[in-house]
PASEBA-1860 file (N, C-alpha, C; in nm, 3 decimals):
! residues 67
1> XXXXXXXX> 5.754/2.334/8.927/5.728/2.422/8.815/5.579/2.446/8.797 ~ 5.519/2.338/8.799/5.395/2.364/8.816/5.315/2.454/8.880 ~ 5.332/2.455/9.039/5.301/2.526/9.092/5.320/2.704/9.109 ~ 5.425/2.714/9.064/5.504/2.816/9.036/5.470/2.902/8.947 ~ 5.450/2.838/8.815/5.378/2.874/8.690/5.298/2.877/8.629 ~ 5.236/2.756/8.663/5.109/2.674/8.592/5.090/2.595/8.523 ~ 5.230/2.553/8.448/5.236/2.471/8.409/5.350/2.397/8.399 ~ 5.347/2.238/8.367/5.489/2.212/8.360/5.593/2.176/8.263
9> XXXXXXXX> 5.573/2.199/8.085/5.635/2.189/8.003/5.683/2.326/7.950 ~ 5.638/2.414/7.987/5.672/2.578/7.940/5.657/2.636/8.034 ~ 5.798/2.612/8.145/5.706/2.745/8.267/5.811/2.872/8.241 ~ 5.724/2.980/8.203/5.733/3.126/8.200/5.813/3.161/8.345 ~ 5.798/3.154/8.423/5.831/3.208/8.554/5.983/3.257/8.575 ~ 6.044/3.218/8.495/6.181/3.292/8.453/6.183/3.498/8.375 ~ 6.065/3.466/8.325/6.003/3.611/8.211/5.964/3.655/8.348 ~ 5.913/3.803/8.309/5.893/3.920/8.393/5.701/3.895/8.377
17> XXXXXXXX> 5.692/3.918/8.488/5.555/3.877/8.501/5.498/3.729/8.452 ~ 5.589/3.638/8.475/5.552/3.512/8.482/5.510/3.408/8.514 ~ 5.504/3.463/8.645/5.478/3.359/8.788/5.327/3.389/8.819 ~ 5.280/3.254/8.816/5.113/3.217/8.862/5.063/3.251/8.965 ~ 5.196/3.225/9.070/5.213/3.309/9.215/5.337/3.302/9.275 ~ 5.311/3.353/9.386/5.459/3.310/9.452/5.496/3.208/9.501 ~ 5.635/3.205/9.570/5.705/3.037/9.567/5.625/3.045/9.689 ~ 5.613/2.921/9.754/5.561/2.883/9.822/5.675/2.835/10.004
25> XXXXXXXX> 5.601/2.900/10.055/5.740/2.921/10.231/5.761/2.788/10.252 ~ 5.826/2.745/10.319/5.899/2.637/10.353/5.777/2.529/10.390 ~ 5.631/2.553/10.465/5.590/2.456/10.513/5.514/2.429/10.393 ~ 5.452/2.495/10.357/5.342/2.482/10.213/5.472/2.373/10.120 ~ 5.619/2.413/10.094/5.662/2.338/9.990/5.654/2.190/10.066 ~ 5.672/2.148/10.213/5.648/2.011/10.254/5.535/1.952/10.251 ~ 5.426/2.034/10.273/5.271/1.981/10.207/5.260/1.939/10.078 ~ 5.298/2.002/10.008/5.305/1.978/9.835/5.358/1.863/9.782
33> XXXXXXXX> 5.535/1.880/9.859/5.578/1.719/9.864/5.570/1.633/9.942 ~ 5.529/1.625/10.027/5.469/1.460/10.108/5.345/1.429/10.043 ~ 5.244/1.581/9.970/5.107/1.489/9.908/5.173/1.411/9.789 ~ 5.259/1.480/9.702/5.293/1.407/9.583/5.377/1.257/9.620 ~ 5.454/1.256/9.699/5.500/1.148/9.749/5.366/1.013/9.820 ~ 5.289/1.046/9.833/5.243/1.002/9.928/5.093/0.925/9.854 ~ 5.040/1.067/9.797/4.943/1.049/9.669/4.933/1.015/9.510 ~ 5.089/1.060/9.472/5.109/0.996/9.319/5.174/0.946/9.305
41> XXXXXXXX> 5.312/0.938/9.343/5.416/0.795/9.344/5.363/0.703/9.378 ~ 5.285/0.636/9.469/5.279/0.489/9.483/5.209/0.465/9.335 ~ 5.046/0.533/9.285/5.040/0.489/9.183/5.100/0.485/9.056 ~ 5.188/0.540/9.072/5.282/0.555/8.921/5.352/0.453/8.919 ~ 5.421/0.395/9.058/5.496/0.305/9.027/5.466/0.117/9.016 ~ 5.305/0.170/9.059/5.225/0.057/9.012/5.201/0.047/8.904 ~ 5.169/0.159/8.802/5.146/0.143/8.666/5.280/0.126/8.603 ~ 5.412/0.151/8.646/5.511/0.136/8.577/5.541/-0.062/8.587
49> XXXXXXXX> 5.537/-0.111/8.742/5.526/-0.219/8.733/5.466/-0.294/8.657 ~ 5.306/-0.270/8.574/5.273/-0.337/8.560/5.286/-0.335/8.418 ~ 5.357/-0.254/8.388/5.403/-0.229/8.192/5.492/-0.279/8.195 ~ 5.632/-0.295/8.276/5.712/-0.348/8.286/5.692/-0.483/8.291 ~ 5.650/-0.558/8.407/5.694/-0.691/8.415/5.618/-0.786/8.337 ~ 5.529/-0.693/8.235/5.431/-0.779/8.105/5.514/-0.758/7.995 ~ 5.653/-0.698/8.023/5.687/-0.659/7.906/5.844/-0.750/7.831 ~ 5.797/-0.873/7.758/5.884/-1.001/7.740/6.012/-0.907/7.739
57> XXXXXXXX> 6.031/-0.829/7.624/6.179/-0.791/7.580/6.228/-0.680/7.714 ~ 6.157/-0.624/7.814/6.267/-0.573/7.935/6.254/-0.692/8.030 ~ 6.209/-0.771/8.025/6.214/-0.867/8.130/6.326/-0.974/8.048 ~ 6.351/-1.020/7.933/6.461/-1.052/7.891/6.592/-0.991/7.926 ~ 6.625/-0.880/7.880/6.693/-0.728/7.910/6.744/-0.744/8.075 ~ 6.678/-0.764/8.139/6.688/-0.752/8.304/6.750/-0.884/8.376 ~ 6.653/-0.981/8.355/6.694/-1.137/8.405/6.788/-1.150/8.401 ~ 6.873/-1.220/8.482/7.038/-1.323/8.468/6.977/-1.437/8.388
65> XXX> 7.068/-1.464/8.306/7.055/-1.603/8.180/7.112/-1.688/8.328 ~ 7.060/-1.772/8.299/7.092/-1.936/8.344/7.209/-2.024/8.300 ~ 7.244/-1.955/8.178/7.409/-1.981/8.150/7.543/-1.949/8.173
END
């Protein structure tokens, strides 16, 4: 959506004259997603780790009890 529109909580690109540009051909959309894969998932899911496993009540939530 982003790319598409410009943005990604309100994308216009559905409206008539909405689009930021055009969609993007098949190889450009695999560039786009292997950078995002490649360049922002790992850190996201480091910052999610590290909110998570500091976090007593989902780490309660998650664990097997010992009983």
């Amino acid at each position: 959506m982003d790319f598409i529109s410009g943005q990604r909580y309100h994308p216009d690109w559905t409206r008539v004259g909405g689009a930021m540009q055009e969609l993007p051909d098949e190889e450009m959309f695999k560039t786009i997603v292997k950078a995002f894969i490649h360049k922002e998932v790992p850190g996201a899911i480091t910052d999610l780790e590290k909110l998570l496993n500091r976090n007593r009540i989902f780490m309660d939530r998650t664990q097997a009890s010992a009983s």
